[in-house]
Every structure is written in C-alpha cells, then in structure tokens.
C-alpha positions as YAML, in Angstrom:
chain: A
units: angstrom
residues:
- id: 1
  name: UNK
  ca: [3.83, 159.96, 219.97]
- id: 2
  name: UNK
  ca: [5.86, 157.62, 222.10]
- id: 3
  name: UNK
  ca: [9.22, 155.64, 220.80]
- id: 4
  name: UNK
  ca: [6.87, 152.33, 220.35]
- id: 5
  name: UNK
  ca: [4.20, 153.92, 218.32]
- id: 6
  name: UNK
  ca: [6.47, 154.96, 215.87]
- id: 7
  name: UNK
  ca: [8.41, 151.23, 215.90]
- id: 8
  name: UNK
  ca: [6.99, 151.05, 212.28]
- id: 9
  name: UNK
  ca: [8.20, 153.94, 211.15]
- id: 10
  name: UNK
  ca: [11.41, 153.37, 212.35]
- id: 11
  name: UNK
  ca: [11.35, 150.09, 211.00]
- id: 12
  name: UNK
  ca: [11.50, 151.57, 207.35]
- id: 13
  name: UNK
  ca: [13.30, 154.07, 207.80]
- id: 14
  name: UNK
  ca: [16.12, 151.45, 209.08]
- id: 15
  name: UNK
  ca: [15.49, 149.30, 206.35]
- id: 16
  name: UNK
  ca: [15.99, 151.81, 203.41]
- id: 17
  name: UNK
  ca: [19.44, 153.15, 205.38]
- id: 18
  name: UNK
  ca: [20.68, 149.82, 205.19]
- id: 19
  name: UNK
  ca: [19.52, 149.53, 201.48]
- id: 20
  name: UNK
  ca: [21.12, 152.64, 200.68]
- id: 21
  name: UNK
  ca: [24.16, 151.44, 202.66]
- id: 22
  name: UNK
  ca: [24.09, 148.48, 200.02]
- id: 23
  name: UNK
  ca: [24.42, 150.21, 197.16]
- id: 24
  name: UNK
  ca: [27.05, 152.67, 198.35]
- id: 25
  name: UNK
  ca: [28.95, 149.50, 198.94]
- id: 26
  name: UNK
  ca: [28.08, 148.24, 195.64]
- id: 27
  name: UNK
  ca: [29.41, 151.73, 194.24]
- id: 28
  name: UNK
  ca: [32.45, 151.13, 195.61]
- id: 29
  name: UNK
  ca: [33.14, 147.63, 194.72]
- id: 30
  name: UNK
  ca: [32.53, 148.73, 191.33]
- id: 31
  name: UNK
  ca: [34.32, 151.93, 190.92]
- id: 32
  name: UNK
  ca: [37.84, 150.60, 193.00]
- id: 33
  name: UNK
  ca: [39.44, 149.75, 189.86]
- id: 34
  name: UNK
  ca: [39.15, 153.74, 188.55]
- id: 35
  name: UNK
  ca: [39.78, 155.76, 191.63]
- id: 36
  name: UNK
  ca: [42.03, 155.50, 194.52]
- id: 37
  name: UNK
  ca: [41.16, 154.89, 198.28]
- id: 38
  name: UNK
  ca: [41.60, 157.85, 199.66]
- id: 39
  name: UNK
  ca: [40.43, 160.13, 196.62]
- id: 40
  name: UNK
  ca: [37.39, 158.09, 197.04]
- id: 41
  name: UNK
  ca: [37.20, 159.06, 200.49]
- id: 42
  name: UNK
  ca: [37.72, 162.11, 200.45]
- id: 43
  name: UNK
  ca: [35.21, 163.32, 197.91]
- id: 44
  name: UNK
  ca: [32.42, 160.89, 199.61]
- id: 45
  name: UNK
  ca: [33.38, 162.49, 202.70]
- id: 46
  name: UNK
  ca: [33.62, 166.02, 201.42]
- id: 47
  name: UNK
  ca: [29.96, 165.89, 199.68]
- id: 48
  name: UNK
  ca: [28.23, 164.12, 202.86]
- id: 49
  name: UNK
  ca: [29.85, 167.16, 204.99]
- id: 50
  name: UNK
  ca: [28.45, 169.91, 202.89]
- id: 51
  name: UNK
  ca: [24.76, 168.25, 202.77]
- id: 52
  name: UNK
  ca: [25.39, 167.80, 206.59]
- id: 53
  name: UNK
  ca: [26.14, 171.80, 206.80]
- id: 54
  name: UNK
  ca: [23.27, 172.87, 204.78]
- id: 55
  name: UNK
  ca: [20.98, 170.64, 206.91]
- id: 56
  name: UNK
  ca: [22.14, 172.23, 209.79]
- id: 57
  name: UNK
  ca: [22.06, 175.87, 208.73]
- id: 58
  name: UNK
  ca: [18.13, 175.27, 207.00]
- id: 59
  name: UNK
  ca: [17.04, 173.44, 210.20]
- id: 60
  name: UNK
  ca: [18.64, 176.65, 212.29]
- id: 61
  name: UNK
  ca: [20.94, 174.16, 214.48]
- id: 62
  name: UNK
  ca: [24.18, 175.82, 216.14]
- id: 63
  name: UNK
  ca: [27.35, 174.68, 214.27]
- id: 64
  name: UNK
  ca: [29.89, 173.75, 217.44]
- id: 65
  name: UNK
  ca: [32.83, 172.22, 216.93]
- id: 66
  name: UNK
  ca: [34.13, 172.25, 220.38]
- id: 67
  name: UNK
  ca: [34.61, 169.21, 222.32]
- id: 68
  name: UNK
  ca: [34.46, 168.40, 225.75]
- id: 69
  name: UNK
  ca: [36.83, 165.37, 224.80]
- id: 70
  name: UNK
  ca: [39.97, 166.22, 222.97]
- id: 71
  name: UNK
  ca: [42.14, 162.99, 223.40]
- id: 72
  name: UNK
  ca: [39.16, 160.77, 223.26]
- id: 73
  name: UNK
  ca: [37.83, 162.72, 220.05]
- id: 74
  name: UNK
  ca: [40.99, 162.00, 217.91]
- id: 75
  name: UNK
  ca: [41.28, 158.01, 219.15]
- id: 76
  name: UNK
  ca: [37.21, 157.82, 217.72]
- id: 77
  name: UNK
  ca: [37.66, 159.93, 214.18]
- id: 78
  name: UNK
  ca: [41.31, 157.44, 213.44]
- id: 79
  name: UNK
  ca: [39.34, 154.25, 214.76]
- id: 80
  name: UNK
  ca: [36.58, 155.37, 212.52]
- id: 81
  name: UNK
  ca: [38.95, 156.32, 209.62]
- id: 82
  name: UNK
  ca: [41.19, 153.42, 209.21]
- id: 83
  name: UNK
  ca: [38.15, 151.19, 210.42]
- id: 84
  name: UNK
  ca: [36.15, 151.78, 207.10]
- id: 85
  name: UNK
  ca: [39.11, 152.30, 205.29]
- id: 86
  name: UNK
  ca: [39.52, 148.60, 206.25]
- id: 87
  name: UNK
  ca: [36.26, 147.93, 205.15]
- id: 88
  name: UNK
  ca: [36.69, 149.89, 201.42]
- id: 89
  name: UNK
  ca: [39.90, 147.76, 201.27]
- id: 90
  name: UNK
  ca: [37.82, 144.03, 201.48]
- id: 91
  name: UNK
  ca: [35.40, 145.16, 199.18]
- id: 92
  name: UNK
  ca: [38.29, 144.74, 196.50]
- id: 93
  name: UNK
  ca: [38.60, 141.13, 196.89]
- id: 94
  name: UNK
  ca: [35.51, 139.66, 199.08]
- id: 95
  name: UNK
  ca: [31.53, 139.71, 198.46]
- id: 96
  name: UNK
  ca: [29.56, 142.91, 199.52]
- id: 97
  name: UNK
  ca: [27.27, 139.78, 201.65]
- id: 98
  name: UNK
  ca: [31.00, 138.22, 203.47]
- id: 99
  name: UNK
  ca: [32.61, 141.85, 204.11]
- id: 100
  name: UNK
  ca: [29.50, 143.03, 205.80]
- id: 101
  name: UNK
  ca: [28.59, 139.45, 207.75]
- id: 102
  name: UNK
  ca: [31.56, 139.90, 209.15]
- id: 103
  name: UNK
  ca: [31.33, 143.99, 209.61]
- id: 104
  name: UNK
  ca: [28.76, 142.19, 211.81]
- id: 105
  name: UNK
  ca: [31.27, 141.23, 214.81]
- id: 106
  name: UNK
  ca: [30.96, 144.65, 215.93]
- id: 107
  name: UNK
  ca: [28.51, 143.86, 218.26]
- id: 108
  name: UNK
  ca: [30.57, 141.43, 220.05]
- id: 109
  name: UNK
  ca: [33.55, 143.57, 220.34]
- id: 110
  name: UNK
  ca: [31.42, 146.49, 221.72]
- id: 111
  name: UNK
  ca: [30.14, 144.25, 224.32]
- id: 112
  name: UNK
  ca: [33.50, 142.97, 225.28]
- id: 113
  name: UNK
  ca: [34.88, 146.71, 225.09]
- id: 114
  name: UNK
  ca: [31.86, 147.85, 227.25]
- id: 115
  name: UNK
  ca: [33.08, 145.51, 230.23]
- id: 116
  name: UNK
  ca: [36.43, 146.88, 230.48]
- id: 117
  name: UNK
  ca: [35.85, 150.46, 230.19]
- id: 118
  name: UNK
  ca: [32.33, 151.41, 230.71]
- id: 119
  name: UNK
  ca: [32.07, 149.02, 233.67]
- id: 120
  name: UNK
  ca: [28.93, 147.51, 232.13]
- id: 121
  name: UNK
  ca: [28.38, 143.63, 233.55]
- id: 122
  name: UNK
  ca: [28.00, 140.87, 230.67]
- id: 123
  name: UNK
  ca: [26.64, 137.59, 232.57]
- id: 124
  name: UNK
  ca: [27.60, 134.27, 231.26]
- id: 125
  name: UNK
  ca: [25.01, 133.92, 228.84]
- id: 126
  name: UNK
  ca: [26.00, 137.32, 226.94]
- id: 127
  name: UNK
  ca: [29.32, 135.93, 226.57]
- id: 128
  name: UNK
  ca: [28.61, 132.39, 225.40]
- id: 129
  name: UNK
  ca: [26.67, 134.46, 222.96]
- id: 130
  name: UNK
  ca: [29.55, 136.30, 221.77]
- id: 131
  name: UNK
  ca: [31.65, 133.50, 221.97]
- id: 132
  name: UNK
  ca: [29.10, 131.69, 219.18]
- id: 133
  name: UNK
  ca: [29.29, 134.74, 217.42]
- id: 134
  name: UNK
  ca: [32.96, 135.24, 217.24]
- id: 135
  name: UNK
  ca: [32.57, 130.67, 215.54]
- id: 136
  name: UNK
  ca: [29.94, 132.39, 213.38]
- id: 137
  name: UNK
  ca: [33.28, 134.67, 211.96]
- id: 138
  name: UNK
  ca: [35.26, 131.86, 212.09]
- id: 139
  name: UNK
  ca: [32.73, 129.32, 209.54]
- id: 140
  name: UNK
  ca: [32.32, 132.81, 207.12]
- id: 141
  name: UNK
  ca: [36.36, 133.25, 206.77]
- id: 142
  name: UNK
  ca: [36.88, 129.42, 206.50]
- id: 143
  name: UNK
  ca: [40.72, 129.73, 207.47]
- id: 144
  name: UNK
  ca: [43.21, 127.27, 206.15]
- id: 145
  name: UNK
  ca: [45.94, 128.07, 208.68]
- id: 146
  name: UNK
  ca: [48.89, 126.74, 206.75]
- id: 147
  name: UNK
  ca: [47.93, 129.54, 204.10]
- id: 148
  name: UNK
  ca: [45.64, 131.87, 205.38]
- id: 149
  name: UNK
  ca: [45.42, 135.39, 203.52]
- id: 150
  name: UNK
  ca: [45.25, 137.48, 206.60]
- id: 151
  name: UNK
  ca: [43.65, 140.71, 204.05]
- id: 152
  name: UNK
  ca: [40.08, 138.51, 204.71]
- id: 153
  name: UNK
  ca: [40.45, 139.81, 208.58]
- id: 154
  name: UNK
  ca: [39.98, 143.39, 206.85]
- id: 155
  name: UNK
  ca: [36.37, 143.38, 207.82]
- id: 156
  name: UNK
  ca: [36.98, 142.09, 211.51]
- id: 157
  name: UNK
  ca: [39.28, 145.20, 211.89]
- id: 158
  name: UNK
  ca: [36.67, 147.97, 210.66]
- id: 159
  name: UNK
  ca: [34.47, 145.72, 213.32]
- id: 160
  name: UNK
  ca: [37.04, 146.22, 216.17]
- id: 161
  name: UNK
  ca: [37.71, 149.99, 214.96]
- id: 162
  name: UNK
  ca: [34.04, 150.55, 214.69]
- id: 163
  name: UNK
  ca: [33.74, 149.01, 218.11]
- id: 164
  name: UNK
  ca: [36.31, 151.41, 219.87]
- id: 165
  name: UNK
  ca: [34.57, 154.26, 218.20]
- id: 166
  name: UNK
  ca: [31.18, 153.89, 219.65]
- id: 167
  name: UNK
  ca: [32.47, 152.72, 223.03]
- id: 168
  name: UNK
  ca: [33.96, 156.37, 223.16]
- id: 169
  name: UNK
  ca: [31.37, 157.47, 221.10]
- id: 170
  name: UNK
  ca: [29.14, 157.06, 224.32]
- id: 171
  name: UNK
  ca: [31.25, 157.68, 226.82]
- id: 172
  name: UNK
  ca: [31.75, 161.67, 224.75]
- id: 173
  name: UNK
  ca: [27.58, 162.09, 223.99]
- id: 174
  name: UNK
  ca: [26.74, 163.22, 227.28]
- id: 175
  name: UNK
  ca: [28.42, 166.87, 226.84]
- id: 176
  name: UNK
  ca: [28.81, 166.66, 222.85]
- id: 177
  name: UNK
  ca: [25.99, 166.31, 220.83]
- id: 178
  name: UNK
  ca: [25.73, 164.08, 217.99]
- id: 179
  name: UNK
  ca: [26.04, 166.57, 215.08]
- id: 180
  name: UNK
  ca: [29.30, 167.83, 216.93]
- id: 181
  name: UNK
  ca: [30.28, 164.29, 216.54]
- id: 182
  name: UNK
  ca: [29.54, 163.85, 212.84]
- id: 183
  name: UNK
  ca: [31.32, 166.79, 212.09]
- id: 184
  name: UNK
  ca: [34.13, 165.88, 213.96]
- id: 185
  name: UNK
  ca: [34.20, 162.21, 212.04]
- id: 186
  name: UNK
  ca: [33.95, 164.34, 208.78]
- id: 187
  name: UNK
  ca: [36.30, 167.22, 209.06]
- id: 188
  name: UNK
  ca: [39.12, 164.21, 210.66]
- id: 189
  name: UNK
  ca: [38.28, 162.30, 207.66]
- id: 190
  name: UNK
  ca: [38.90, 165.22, 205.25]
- id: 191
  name: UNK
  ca: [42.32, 166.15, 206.94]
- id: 192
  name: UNK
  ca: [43.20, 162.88, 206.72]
- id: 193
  name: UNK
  ca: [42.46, 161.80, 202.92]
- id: 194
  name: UNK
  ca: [44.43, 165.38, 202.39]
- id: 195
  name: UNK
  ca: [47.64, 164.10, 204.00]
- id: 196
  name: UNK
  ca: [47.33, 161.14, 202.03]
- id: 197
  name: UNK
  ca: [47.04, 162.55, 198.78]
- id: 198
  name: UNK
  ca: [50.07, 164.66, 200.29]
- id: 199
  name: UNK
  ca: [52.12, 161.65, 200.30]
- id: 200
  name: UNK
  ca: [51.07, 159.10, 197.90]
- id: 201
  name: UNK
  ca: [48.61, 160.82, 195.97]
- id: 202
  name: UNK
  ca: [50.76, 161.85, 193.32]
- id: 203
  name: UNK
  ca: [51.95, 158.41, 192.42]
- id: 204
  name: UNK
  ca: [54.89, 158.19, 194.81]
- id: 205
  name: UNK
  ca: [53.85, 154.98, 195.22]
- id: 206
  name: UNK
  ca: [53.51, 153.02, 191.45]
- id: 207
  name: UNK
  ca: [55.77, 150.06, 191.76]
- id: 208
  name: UNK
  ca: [52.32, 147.66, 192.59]
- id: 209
  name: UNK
  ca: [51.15, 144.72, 191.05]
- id: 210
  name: UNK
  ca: [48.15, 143.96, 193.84]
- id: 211
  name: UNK
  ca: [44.81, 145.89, 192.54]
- id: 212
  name: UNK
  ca: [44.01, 146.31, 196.39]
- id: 213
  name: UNK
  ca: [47.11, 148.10, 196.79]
- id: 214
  name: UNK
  ca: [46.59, 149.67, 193.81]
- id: 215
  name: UNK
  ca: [43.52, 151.01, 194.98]
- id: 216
  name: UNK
  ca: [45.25, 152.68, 198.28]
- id: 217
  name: UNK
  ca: [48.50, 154.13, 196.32]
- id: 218
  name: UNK
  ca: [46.66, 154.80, 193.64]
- id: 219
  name: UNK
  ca: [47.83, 158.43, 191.69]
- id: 220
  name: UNK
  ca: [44.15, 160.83, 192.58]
- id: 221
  name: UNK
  ca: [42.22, 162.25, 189.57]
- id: 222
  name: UNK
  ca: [43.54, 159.54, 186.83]
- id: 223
  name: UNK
  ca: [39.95, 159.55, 185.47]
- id: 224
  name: UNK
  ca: [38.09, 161.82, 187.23]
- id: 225
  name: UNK
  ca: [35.41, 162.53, 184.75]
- id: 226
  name: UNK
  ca: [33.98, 158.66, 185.07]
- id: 227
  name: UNK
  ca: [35.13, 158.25, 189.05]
- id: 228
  name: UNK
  ca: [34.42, 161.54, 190.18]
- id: 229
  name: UNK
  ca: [30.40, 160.82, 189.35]
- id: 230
  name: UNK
  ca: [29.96, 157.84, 191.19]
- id: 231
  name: UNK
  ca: [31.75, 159.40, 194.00]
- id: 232
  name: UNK
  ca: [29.19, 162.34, 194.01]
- id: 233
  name: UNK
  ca: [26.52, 159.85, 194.17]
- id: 234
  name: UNK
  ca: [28.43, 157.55, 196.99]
- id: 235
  name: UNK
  ca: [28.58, 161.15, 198.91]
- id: 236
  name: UNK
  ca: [24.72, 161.99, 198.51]
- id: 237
  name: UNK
  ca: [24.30, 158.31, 199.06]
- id: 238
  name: UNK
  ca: [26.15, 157.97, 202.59]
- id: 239
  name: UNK
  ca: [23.96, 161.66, 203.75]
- id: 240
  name: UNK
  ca: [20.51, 160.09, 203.07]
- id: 241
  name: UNK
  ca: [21.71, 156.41, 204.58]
- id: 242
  name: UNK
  ca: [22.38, 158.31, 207.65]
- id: 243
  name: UNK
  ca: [19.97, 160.30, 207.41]
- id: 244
  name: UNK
  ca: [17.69, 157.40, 207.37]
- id: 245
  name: UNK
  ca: [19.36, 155.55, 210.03]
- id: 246
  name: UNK
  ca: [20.00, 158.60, 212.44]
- id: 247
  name: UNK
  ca: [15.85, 159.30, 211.93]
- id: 248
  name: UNK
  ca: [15.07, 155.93, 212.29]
- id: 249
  name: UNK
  ca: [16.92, 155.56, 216.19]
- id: 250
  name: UNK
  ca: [15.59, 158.93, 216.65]
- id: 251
  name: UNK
  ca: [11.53, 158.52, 216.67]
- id: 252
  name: UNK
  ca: [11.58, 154.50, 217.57]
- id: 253
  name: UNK
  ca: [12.93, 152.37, 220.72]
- id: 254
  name: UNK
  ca: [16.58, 151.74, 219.70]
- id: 255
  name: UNK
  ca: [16.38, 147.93, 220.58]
- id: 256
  name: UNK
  ca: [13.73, 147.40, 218.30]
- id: 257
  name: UNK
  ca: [15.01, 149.08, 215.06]
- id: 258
  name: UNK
  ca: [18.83, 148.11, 216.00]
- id: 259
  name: UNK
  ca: [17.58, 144.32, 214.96]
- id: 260
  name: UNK
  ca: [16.50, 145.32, 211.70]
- id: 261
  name: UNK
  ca: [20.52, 146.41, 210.80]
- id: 262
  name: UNK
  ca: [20.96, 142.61, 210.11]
- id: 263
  name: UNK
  ca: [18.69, 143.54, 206.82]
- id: 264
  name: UNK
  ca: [21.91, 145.52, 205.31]
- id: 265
  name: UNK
  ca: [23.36, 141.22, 204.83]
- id: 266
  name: UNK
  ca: [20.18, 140.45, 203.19]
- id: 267
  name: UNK
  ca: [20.55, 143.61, 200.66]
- id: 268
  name: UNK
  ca: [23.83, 142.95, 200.38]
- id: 269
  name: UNK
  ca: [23.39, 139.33, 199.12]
- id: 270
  name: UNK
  ca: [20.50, 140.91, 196.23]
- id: 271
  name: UNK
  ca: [22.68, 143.46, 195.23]
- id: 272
  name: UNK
  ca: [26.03, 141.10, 194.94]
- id: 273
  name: UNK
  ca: [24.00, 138.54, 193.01]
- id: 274
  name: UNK
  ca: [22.15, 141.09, 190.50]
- id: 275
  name: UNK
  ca: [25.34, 143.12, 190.02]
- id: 276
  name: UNK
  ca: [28.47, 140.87, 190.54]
- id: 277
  name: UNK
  ca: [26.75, 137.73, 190.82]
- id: 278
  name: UNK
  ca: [27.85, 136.72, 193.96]
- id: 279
  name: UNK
  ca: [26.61, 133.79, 195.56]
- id: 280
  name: UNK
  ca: [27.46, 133.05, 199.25]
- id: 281
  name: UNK
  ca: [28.82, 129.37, 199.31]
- id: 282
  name: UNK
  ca: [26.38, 127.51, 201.79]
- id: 283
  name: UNK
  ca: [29.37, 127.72, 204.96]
- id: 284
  name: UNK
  ca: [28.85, 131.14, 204.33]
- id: 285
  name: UNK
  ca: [25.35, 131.13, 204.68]
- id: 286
  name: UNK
  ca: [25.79, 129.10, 208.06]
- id: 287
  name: UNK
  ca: [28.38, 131.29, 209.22]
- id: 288
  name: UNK
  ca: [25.89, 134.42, 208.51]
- id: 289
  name: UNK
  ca: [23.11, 133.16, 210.40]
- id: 290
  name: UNK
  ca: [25.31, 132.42, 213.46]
- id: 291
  name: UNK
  ca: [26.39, 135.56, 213.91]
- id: 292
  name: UNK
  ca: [22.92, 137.17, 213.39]
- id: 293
  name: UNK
  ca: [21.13, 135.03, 215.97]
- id: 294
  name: UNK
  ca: [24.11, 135.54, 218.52]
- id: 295
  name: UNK
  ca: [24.06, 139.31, 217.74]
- id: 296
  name: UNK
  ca: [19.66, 139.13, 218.21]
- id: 297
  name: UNK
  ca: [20.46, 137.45, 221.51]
- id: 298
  name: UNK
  ca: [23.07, 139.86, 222.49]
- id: 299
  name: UNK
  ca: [20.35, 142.74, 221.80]
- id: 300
  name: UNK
  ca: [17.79, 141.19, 223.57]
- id: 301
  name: UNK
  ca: [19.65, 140.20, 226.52]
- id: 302
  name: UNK
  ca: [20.42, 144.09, 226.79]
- id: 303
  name: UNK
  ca: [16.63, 144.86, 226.83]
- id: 304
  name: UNK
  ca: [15.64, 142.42, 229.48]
- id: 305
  name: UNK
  ca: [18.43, 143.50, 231.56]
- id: 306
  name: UNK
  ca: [17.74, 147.18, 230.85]
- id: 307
  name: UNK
  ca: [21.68, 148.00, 230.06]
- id: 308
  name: UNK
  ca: [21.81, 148.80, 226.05]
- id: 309
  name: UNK
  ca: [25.09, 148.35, 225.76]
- id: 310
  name: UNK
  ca: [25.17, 147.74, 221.80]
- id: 311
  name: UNK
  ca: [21.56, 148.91, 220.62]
- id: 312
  name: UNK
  ca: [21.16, 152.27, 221.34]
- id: 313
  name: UNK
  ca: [24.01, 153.16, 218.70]
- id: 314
  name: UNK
  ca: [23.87, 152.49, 214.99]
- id: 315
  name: UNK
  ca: [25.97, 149.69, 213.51]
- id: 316
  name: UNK
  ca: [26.65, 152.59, 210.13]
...
C-alpha cells in the first residue's frame, strides 16, 4: 500500500499522538507542584526507555548505539534536553493552549536553520511566511516592553532547541537510524537528570520563594508515593505518543500528516478548559491562528517545491 493510501490512517494515528501529547502535558502541569523537574524527567524518561528496549528486543531489531556523529550527537540530545526542559518550565505559569502555540515557532526556526546549514533555498514567499509567523508569537506573548517577564519566551526556546535538534537530526539519519537516535535522546536525558539530582537534588538548593524554581531545585522523592504514579503514567504516556506519531510518518506522506500536528493546540485548549479551566483570551486566539496558517503555508510551499525541509520530521 502506497504512503497516500494510508493518508487516513496516518491521519489518526497523528491525531491520537498529539492527544496523548495533551494529556502528558496536562500531567505535568498538574503534578509540578509535588515533584521536581528533573526527578520528573528522569523517571518519564527512564520508563519510555525501557518500553523502547522491550519493543526493540520483541520486534528482533539490533540495539546500536554507535554513532556516525559524535560532536553533532551531543549538540542534538542538550538542544533536546534543555529545549523541553524549557517547555516543562512554562507549563508552571502559562496555559497548556499558549506554551504549545508558541512550541509552534519551531517550524520557522527550522526553516531559517535549514538555509544556513543544510543549504536548502527559502524564496521570498517562505520567508514572509515566517516572518507572519514569528507576529503570530508576538500577538500570543502580548509583550509590555517596559515590564516584560522574559520566563513567557520559555516556549520560544524549546522551539529554537527543538529546531537545532532536527536540523542535525537530519543531517545524522542518513548513517544512524532513528531508534539509534531515540536511544541516544534517552540515555543523554538519563545521564543528565542524574547529574542534576547529583547537584541539587538533595535540596542544595532550598532558599526559593518562585514555585517555577521550586520545581527545578526541588529536593527528588519528597512525595514519591503520589508523584512517582503520575510519572509512571507520563512515561507510558510519552512511549505510545511516539509511538503513534513515529507510526503515523511511517505508513503516510509526511506532508500530509505533518499538518495535522496543529491538532495538539486544539487538544490542548479542551484539556486546559476541562481541567484548569483555561480560556485563551481572544489575542490569543488571533495570535494562534497566525502562526498555524503561516506554518500550513510553510508546509505546503515545501511540497510544491519538492524540498521538505520541516515536514518530513515530527514536531514531538
């Protein structure tokens, strides 16, 4: 069966990734106030990697863990690291619908990386694009520049970090293959969460009043028997969303299903209103659907001009 016959298919399984996405977000919003940062991390991380092991060994795939790609291997796993650590951190004080809208810049930054170092051409109307998309950001963070809390650009950086990550990301897939790259993401992430706990972990760092900064310094395993649950769930959570997504760019034409990512904003509004009752403020509505129509564009531009600079990676 070719990519296009199985568009549908791909179409749902996109859609329930980004709805699983959703509620590991939600999980976290919820949770931050019981668990640090990294603790959080590293148990998601740790419980994803084992599912992703067992998959592996049941499906009868070789295990490699040799890259081709050292240097450029340890700039993606940091960019991805402190990128959704980024992201974990806005969840704290923004709405699951504005931390993901503008998780949604990615595109433009991968587009603008893709120019400089993988020598891709962008014509004019790719970058007025991402120049709309980049006012879209501005409307959603509504800055008052004589007191703007620069913590709302938390997002922006996870989009920038993200960005970096799958620039290399494809620049490393044509000798390592993507399971060698999850691994990699997950066993950097592990060592990483473990030199935090190393250093802060054990409540060198208490003297803070902020509950975001109380969620990175955080002391690990204060109350492990309600946290440590949820984080289980986060971990099994984060395997099937990938799962889902991975599957989904796997049997169906990237472009196509790579549109239907925008869906994780629309979950994310439903499950901030049921659960937190969030509601986006009408500028943020506007904001959102700027940067969704600039990103469409952006993807479609790609497909006419045959170069798939952005959709032929997930945006998760």
């Amino acid at each position: 069966m070719t990519p296009a016959q199985n568009n549908p298919k791909g179409i749902l399984f996109i859609l329930l990734g980004m709805a699983t996405f959703s509620i590991q977000d939600a999980l976290i919003k919820f949770i931050y106030e019981d668990t640090a940062l990294y603790e959080l991390y590293f148990g998601r991380t740790l419980i994803a990697f084992i599912l992703l092991i067992v998959y592996l060994k049941f499906s009868k795939q070789e295990i490699n863990l040799k890259t081709h790609y050292p240097f450029l291997t340890v700039i993606r796993v940091l960019c991805f690291f402190f990128g959704f650590s980024f992201f974990y951190i806005s969840l704290t004080y923004m709405s699951l619908a504005m931390a993901n809208a503008l998780f949604f810049s990615s595109p433009f930054f991968v587009s603008i990386l893709a120019t400089i170092f993988l020598k891709e051409k962008v014509g004019i109307r790719r970058w007025i694009a991402i120049f709309i998309g980049f006012l879209g950001v501005y409307i959603v963070l509504n800055p008052d520049f004589s007191d703007f809390d620069y913590m709302k650009l938390a997002p922006v950086a996870c989009a920038l970090c993200y960005a970096i990550s799958m620039t290399i990301t494809k620049i490393t897939s044509d000798k390592d293959n993507v399971y060698t790259q999850m691994i990699h993401l997950y066993f950097g992430a592990l060592l990483i969460s473990i030199l935090f706990y190393i250093f802060t972990g054990k409540g060198q760092i208490t003297n803070l009043s902020d509950p975001t900064f109380q969620f990175i310094f955080r002391e690990w395993f204060t109350n492990p028997s309600y946290a440590w649950p949820f984080i289980i769930v986060m971990g099994c959570i984060g395997a099937f969303a990938f799962f889902f997504v991975f599957n989904a760019y796997s049997i169906a034409s990237p472009s196509v299903v790579s549109l239907y990512e925008y869906s994780l904003i629309i979950w994310s509004i439903l499950t901030g209103y049921i659960l937190f009752n969030d509601v986006p403020t009408f500028r943020t509505f506007i904001g959102v659907s700027i940067i969704i129509c600039s990103g469409i564009y952006i993807y479609l531009r790609e497909k006419v001009k045959d170069q798939m600079i952005v959709t032929d990676t997930p945006n998760r």
